[in-house]
mmCIF entry with sequence, helices, sheets and N, C-alpha, C, O atoms, coordinates in Angstrom:
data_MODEL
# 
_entry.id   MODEL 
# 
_entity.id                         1 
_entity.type                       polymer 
_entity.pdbx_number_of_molecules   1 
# 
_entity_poly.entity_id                      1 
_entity_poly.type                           'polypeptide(L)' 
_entity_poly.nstd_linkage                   no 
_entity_poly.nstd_monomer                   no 
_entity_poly.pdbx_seq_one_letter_code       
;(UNK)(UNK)(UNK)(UNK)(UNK)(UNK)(UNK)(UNK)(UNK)(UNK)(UNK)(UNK)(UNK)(UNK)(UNK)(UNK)
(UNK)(UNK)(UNK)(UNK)(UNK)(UNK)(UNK)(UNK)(UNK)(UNK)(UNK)(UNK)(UNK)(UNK)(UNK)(UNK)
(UNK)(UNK)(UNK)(UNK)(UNK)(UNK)(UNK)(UNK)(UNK)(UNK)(UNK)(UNK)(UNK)(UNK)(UNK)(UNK)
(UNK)(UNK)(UNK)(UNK)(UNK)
;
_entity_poly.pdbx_seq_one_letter_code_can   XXXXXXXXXXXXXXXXXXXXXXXXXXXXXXXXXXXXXXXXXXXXXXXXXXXXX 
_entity_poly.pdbx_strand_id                 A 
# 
loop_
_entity_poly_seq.entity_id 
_entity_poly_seq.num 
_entity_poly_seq.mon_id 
_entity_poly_seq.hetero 
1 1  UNK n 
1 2  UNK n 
1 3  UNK n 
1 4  UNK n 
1 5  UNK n 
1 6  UNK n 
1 7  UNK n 
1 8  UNK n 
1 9  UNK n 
1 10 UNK n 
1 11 UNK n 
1 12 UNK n 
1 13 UNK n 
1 14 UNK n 
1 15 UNK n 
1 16 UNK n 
1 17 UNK n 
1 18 UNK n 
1 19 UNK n 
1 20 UNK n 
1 21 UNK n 
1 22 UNK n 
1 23 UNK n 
1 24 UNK n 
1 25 UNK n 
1 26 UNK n 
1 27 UNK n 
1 28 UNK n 
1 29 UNK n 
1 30 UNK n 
1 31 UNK n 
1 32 UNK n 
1 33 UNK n 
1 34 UNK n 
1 35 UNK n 
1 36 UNK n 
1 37 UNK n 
1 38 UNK n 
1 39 UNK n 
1 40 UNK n 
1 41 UNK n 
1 42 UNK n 
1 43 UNK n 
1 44 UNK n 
1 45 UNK n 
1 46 UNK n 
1 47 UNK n 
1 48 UNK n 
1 49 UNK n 
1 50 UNK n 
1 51 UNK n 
1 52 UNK n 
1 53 UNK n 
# 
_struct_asym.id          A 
_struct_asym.entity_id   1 
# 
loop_
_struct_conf.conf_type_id 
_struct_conf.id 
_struct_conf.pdbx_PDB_helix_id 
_struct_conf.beg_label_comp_id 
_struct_conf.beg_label_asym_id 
_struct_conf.beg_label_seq_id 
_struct_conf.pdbx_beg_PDB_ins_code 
_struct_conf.end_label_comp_id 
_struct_conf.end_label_asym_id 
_struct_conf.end_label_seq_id 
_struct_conf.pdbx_end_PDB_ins_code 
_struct_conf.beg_auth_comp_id 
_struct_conf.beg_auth_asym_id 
_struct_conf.beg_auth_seq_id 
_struct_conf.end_auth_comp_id 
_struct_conf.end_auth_asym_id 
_struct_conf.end_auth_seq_id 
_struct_conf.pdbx_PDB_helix_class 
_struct_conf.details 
_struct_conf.pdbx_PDB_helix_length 
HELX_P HELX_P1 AA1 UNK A 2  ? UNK A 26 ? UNK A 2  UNK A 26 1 ? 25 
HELX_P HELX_P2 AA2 UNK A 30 ? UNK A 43 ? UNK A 30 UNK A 43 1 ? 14 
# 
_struct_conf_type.id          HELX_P 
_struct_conf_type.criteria    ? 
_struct_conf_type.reference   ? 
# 
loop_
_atom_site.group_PDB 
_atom_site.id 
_atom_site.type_symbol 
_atom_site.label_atom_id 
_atom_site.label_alt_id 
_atom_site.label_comp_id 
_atom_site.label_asym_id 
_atom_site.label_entity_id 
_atom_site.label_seq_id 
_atom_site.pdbx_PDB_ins_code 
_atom_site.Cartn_x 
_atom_site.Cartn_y 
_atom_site.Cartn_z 
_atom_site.occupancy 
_atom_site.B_iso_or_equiv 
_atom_site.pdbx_formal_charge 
_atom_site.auth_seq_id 
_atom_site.auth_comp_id 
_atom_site.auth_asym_id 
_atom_site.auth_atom_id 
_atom_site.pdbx_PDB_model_num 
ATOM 1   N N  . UNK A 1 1  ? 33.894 -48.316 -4.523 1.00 0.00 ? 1  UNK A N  1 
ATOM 2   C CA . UNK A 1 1  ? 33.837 -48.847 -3.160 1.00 0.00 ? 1  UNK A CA 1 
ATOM 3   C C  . UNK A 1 1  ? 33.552 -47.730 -2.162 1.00 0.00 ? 1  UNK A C  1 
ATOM 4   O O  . UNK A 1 1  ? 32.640 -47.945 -1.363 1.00 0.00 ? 1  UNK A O  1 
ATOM 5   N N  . UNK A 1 2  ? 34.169 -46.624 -2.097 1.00 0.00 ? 2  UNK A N  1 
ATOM 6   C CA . UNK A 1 2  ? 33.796 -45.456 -1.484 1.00 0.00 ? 2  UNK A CA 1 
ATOM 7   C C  . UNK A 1 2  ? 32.545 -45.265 -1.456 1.00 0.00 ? 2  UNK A C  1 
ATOM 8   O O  . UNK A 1 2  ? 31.920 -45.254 -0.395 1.00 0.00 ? 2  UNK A O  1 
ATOM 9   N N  . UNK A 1 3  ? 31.939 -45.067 -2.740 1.00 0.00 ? 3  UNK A N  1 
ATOM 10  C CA . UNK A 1 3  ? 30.869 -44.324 -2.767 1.00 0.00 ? 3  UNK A CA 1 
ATOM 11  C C  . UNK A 1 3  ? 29.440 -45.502 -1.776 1.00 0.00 ? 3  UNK A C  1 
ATOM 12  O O  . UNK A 1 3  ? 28.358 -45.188 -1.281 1.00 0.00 ? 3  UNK A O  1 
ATOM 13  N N  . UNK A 1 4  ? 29.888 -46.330 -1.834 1.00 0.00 ? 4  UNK A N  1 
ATOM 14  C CA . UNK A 1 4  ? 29.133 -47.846 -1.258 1.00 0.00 ? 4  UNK A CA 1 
ATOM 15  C C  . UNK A 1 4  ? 28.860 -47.355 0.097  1.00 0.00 ? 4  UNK A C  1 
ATOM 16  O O  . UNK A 1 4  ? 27.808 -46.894 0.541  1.00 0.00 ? 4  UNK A O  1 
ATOM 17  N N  . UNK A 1 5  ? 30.145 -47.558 0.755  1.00 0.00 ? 5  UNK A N  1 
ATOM 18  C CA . UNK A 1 5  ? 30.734 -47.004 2.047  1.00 0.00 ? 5  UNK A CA 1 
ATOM 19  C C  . UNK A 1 5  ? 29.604 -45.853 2.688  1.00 0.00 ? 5  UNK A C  1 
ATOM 20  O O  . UNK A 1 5  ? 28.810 -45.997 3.618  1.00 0.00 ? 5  UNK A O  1 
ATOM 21  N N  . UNK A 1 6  ? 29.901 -44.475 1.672  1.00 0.00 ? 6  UNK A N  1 
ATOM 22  C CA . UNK A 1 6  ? 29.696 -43.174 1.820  1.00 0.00 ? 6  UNK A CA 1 
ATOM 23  C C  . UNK A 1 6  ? 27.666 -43.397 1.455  1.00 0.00 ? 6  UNK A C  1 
ATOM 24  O O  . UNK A 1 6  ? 26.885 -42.517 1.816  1.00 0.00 ? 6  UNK A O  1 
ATOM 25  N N  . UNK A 1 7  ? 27.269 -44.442 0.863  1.00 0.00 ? 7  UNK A N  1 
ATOM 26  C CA . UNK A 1 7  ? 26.159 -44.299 0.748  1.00 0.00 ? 7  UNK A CA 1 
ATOM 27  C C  . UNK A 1 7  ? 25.510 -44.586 2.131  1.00 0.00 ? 7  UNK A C  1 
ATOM 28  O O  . UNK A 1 7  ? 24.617 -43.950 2.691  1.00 0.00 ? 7  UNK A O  1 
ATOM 29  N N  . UNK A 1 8  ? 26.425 -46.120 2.704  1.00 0.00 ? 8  UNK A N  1 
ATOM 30  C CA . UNK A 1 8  ? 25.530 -46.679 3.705  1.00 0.00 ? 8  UNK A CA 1 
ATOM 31  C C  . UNK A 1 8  ? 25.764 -45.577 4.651  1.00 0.00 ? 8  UNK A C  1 
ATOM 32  O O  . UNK A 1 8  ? 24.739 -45.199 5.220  1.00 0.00 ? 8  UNK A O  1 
ATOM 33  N N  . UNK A 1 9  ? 27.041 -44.857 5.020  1.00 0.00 ? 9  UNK A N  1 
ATOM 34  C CA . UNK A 1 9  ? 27.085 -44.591 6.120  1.00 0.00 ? 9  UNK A CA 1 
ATOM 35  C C  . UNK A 1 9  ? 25.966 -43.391 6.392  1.00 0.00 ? 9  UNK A C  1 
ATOM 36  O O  . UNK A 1 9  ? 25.466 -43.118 7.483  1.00 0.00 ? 9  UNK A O  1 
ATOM 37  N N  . UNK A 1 10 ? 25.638 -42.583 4.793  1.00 0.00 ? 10 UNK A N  1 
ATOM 38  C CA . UNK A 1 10 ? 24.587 -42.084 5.052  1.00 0.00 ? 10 UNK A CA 1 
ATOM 39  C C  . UNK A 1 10 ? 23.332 -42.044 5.557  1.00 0.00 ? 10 UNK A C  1 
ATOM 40  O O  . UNK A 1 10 ? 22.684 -41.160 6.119  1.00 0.00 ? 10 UNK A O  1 
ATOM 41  N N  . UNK A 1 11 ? 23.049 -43.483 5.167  1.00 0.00 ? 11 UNK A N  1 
ATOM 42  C CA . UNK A 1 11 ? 21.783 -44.364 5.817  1.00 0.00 ? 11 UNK A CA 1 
ATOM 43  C C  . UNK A 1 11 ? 21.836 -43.942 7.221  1.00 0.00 ? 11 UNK A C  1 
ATOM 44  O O  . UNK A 1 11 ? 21.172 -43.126 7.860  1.00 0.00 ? 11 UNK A O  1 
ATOM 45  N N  . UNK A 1 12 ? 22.904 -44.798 7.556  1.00 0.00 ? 12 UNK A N  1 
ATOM 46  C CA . UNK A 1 12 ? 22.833 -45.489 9.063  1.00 0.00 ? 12 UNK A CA 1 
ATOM 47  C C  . UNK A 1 12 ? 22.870 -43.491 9.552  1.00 0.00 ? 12 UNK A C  1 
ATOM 48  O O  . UNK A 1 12 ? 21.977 -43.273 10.371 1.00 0.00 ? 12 UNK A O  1 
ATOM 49  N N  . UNK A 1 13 ? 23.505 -42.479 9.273  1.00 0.00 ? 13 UNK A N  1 
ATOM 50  C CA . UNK A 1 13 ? 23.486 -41.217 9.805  1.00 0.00 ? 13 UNK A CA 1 
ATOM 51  C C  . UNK A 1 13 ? 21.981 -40.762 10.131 1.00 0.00 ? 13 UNK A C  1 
ATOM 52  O O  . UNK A 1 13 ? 21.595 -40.232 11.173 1.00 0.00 ? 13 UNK A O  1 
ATOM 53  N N  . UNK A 1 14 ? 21.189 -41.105 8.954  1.00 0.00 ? 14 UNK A N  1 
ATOM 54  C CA . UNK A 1 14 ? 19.674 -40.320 8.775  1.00 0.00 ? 14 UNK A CA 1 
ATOM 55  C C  . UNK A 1 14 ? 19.047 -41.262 10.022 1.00 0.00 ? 14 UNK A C  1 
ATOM 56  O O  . UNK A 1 14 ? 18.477 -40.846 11.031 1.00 0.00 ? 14 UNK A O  1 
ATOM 57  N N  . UNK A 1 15 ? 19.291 -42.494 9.692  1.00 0.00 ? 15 UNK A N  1 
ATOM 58  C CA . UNK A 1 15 ? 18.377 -43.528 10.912 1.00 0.00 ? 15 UNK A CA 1 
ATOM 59  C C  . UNK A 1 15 ? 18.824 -42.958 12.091 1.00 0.00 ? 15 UNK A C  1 
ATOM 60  O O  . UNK A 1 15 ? 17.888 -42.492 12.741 1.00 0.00 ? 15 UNK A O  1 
ATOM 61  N N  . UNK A 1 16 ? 20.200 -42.787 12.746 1.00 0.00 ? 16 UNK A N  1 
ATOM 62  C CA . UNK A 1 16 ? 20.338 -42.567 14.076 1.00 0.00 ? 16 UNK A CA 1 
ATOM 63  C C  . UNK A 1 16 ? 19.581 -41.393 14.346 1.00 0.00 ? 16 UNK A C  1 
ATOM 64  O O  . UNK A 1 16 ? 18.746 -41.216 15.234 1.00 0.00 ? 16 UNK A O  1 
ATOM 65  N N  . UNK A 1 17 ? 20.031 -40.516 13.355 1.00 0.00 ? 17 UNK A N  1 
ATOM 66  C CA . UNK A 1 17 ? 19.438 -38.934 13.290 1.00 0.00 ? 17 UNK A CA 1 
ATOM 67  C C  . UNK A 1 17 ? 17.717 -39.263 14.063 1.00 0.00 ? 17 UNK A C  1 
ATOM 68  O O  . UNK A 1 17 ? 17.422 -38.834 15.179 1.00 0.00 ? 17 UNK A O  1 
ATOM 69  N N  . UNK A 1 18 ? 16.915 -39.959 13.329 1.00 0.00 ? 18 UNK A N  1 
ATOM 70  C CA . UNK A 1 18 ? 15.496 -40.037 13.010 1.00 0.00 ? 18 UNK A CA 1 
ATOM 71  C C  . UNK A 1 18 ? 15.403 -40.436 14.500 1.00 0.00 ? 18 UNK A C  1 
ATOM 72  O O  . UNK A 1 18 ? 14.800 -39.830 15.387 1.00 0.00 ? 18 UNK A O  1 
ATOM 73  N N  . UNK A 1 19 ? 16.235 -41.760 14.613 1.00 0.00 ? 19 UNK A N  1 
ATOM 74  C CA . UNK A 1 19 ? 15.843 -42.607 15.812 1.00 0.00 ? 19 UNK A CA 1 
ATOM 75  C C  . UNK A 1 19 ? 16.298 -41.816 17.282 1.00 0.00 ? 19 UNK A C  1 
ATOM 76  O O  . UNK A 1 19 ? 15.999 -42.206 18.410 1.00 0.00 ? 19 UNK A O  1 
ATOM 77  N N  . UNK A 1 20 ? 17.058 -40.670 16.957 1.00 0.00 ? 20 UNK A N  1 
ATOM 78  C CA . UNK A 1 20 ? 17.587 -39.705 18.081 1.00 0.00 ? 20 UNK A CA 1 
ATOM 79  C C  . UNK A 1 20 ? 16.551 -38.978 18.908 1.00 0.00 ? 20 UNK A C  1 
ATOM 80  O O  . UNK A 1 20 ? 16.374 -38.786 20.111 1.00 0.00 ? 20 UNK A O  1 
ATOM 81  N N  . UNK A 1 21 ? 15.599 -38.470 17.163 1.00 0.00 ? 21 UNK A N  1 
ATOM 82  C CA . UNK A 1 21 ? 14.650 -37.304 17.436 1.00 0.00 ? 21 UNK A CA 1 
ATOM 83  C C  . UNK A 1 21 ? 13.591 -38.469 18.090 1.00 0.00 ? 21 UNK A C  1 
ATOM 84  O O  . UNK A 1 21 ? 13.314 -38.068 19.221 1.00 0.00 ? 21 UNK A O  1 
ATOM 85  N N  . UNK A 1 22 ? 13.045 -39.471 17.877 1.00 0.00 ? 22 UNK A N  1 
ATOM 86  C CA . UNK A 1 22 ? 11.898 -40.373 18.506 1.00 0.00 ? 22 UNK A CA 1 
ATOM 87  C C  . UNK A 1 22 ? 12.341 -40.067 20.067 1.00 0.00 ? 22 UNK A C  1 
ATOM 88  O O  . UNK A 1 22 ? 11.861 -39.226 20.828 1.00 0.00 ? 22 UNK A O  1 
ATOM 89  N N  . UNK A 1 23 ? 13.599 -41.181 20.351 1.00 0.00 ? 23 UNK A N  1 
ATOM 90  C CA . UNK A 1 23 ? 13.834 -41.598 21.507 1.00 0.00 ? 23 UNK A CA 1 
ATOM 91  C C  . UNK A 1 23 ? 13.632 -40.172 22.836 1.00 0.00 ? 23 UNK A C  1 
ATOM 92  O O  . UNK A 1 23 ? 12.979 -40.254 23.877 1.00 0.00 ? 23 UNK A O  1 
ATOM 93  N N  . UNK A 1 24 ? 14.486 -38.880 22.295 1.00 0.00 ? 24 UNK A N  1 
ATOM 94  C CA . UNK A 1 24 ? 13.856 -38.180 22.982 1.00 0.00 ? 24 UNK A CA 1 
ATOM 95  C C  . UNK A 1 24 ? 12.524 -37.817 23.635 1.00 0.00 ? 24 UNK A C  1 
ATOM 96  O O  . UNK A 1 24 ? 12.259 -37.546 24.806 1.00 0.00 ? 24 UNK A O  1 
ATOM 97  N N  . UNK A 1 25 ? 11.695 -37.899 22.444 1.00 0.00 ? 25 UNK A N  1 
ATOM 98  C CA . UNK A 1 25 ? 10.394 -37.294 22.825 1.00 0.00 ? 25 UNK A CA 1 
ATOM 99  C C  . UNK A 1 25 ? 9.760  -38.409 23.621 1.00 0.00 ? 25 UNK A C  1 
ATOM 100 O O  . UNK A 1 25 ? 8.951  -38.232 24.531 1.00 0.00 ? 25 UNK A O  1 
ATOM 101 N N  . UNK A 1 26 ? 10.195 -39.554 23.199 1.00 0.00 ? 26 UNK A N  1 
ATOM 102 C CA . UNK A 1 26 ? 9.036  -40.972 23.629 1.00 0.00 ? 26 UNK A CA 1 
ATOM 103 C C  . UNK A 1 26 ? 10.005 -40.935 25.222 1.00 0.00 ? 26 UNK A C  1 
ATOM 104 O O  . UNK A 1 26 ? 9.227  -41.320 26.095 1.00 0.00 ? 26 UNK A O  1 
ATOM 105 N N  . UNK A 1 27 ? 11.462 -40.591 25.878 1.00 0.00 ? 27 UNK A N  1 
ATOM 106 C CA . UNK A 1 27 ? 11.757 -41.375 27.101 1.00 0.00 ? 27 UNK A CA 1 
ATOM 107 C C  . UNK A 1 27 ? 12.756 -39.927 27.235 1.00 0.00 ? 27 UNK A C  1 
ATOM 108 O O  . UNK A 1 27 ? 13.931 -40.182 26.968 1.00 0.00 ? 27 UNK A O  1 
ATOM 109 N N  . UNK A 1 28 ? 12.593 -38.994 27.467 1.00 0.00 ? 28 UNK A N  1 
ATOM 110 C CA . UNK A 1 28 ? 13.190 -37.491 27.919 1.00 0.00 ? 28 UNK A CA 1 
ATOM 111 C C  . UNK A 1 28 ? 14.541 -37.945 29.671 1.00 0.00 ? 28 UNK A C  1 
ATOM 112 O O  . UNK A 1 28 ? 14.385 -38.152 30.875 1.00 0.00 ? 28 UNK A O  1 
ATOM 113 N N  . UNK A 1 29 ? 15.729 -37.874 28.669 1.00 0.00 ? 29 UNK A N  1 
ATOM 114 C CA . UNK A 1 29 ? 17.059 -38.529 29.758 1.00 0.00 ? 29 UNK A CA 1 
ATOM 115 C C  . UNK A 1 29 ? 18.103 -38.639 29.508 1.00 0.00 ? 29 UNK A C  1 
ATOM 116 O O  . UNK A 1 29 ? 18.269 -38.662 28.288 1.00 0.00 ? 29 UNK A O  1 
ATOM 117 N N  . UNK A 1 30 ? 18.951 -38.724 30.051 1.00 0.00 ? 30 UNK A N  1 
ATOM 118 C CA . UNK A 1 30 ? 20.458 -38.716 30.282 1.00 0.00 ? 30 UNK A CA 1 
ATOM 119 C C  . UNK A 1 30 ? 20.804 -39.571 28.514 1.00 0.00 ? 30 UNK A C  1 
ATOM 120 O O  . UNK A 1 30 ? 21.197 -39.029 27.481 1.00 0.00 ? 30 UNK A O  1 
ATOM 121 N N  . UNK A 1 31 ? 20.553 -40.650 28.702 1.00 0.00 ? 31 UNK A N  1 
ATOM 122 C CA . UNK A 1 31 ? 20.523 -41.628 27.594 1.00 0.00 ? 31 UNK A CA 1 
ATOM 123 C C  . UNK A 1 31 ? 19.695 -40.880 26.202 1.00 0.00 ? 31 UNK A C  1 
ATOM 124 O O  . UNK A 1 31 ? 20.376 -40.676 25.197 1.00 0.00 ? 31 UNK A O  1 
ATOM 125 N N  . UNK A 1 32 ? 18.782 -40.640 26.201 1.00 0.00 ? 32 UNK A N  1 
ATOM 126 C CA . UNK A 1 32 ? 18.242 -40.306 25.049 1.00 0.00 ? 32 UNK A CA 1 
ATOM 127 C C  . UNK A 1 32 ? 18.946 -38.927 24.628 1.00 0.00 ? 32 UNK A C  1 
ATOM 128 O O  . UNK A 1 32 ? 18.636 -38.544 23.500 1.00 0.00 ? 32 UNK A O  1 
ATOM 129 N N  . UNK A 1 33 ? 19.912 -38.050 25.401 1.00 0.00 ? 33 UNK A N  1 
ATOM 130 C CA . UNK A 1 33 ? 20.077 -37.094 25.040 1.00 0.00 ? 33 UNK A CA 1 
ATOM 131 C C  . UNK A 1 33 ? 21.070 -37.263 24.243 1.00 0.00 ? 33 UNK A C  1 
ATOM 132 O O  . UNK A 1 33 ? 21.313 -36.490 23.316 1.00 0.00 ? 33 UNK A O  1 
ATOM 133 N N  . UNK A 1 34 ? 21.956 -38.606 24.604 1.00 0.00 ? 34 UNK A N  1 
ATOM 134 C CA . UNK A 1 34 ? 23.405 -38.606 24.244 1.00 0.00 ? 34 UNK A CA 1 
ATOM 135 C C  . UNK A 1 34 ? 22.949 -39.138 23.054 1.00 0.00 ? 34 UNK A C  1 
ATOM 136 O O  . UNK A 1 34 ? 23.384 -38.461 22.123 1.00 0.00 ? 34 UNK A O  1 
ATOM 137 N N  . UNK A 1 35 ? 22.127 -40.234 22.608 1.00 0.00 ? 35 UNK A N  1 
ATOM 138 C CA . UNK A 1 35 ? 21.058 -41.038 21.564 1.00 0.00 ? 35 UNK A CA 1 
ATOM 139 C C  . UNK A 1 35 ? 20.879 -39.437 20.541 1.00 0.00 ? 35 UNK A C  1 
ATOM 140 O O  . UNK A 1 35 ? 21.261 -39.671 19.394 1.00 0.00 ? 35 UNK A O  1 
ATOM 141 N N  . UNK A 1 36 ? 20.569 -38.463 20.653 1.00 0.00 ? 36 UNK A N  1 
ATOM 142 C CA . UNK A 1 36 ? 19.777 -37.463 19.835 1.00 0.00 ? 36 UNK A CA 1 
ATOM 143 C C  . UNK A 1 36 ? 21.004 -36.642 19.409 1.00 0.00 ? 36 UNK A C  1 
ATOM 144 O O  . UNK A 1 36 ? 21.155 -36.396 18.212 1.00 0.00 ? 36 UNK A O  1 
ATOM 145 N N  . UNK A 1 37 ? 22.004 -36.146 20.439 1.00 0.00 ? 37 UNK A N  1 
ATOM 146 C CA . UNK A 1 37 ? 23.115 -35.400 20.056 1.00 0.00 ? 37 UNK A CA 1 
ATOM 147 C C  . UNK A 1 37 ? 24.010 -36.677 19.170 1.00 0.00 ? 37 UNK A C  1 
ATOM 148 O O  . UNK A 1 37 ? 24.268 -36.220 18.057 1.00 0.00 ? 37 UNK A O  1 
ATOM 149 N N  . UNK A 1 38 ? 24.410 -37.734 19.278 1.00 0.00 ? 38 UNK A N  1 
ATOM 150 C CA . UNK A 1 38 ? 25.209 -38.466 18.564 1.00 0.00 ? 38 UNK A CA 1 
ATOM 151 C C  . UNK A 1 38 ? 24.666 -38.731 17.272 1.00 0.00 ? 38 UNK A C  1 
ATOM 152 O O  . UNK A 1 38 ? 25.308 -38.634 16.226 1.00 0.00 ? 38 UNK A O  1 
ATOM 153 N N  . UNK A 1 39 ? 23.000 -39.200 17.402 1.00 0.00 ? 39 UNK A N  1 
ATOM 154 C CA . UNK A 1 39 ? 22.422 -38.855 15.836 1.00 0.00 ? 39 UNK A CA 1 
ATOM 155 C C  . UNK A 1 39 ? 22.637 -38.191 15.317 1.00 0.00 ? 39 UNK A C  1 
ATOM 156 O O  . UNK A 1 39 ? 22.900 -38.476 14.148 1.00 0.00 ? 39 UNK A O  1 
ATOM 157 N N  . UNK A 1 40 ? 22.704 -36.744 15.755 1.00 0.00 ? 40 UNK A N  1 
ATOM 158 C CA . UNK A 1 40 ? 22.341 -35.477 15.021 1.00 0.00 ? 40 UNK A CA 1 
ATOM 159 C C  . UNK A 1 40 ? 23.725 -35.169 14.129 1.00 0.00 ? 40 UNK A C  1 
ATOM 160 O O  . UNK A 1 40 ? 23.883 -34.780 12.972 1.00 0.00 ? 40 UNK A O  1 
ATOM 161 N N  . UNK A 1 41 ? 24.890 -35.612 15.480 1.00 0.00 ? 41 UNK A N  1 
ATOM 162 C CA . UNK A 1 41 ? 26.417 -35.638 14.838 1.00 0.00 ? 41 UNK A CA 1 
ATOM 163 C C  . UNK A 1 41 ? 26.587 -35.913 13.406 1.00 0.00 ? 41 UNK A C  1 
ATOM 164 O O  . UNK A 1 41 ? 26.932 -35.253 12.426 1.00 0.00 ? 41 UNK A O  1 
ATOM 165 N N  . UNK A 1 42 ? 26.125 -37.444 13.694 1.00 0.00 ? 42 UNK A N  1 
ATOM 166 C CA . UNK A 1 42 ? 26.374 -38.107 12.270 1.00 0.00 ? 42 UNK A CA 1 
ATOM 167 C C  . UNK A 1 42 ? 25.517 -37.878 11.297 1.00 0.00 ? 42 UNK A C  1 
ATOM 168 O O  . UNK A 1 42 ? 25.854 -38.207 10.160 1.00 0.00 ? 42 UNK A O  1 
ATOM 169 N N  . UNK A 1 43 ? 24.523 -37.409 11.466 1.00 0.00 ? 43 UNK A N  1 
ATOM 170 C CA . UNK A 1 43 ? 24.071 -36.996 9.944  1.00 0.00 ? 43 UNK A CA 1 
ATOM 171 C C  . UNK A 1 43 ? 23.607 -35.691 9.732  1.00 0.00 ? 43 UNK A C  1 
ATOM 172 O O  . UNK A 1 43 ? 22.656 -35.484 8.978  1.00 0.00 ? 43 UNK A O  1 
ATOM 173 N N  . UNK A 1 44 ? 24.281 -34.648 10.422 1.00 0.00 ? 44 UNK A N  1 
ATOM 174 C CA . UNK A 1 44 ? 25.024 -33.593 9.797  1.00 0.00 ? 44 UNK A CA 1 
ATOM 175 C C  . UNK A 1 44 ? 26.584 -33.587 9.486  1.00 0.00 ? 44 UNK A C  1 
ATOM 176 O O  . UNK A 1 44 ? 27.285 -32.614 9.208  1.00 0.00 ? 44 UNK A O  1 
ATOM 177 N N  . UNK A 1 45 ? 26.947 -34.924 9.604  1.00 0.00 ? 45 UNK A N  1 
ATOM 178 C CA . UNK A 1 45 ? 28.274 -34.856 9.165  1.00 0.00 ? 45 UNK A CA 1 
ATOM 179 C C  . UNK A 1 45 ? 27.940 -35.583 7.613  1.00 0.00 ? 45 UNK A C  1 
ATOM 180 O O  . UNK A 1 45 ? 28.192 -35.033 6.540  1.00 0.00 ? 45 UNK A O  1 
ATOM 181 N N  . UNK A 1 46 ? 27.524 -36.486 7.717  1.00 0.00 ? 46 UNK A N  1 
ATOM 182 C CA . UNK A 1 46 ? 27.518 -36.950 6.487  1.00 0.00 ? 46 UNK A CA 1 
ATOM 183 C C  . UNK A 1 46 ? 26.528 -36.020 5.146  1.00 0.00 ? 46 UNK A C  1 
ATOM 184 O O  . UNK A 1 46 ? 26.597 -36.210 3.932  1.00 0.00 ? 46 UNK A O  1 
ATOM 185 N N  . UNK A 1 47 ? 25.790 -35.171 5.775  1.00 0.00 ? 47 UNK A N  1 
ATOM 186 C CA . UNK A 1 47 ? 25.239 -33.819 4.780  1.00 0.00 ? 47 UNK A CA 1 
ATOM 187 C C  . UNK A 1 47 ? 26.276 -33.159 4.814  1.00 0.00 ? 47 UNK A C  1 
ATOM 188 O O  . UNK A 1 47 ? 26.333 -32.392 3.853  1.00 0.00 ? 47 UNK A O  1 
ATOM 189 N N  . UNK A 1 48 ? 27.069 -33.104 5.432  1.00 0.00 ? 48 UNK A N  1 
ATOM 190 C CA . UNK A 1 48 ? 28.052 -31.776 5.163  1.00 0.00 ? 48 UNK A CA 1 
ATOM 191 C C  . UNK A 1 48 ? 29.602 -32.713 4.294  1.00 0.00 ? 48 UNK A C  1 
ATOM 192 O O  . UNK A 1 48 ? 30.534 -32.160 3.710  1.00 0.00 ? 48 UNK A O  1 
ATOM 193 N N  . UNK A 1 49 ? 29.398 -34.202 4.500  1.00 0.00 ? 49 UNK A N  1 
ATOM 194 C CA . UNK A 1 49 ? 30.467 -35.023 3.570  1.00 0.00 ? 49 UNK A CA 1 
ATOM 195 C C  . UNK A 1 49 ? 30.322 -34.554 2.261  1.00 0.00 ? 49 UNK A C  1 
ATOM 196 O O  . UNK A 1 49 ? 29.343 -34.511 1.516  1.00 0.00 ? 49 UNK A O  1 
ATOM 197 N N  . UNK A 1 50 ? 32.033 -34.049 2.066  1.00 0.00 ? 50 UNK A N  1 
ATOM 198 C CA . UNK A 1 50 ? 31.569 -33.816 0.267  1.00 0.00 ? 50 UNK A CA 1 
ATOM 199 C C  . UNK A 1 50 ? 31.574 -35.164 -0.482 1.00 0.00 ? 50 UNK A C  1 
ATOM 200 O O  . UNK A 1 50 ? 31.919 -36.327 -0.271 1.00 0.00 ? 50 UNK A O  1 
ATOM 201 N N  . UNK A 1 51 ? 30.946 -34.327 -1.591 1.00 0.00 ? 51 UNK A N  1 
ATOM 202 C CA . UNK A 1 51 ? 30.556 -35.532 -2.313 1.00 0.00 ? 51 UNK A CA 1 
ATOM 203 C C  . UNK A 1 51 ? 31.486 -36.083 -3.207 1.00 0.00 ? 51 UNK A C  1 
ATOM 204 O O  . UNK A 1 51 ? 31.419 -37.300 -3.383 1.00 0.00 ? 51 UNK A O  1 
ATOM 205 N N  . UNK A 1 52 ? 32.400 -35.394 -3.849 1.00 0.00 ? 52 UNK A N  1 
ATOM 206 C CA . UNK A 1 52 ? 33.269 -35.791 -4.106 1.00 0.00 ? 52 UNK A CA 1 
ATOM 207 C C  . UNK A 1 52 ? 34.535 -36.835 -3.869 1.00 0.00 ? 52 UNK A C  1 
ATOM 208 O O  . UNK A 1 52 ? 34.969 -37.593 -4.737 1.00 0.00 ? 52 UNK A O  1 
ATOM 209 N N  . UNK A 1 53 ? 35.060 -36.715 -2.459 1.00 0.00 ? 53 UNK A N  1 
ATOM 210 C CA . UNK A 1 53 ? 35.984 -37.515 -1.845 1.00 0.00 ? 53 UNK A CA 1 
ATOM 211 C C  . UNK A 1 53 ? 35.685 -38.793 -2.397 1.00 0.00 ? 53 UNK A C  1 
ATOM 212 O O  . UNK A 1 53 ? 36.338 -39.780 -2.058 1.00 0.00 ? 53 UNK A O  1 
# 
């Protein structure tokens, strides 16, 4: 069940990640910055999730 969990949340990390780096470049702002830093959060957190747990 974890690993389920730990897969999607990876997903959804890389998408925000991806969709962080777009939104910046396409609409440069207050909003897209918080959009690119909160992506970036989560999926360098979930690369840096061990794999183990």
């Amino acid at each position: 069940m974890q690993t389920i969990v730990a897969v999607l949340l990876i997903k959804v990390g890389i998408f925000l990640f991806g969709f962080g780096v777009l939104y910046t470049f396409a609409e440069p702002g207050l909003a897209a910055t918080i959009g690119f830093l909160t992506g970036w959060a989560l999926g360098a957190s979930w690369l840096l999730w061990p794999r183990d747990a």
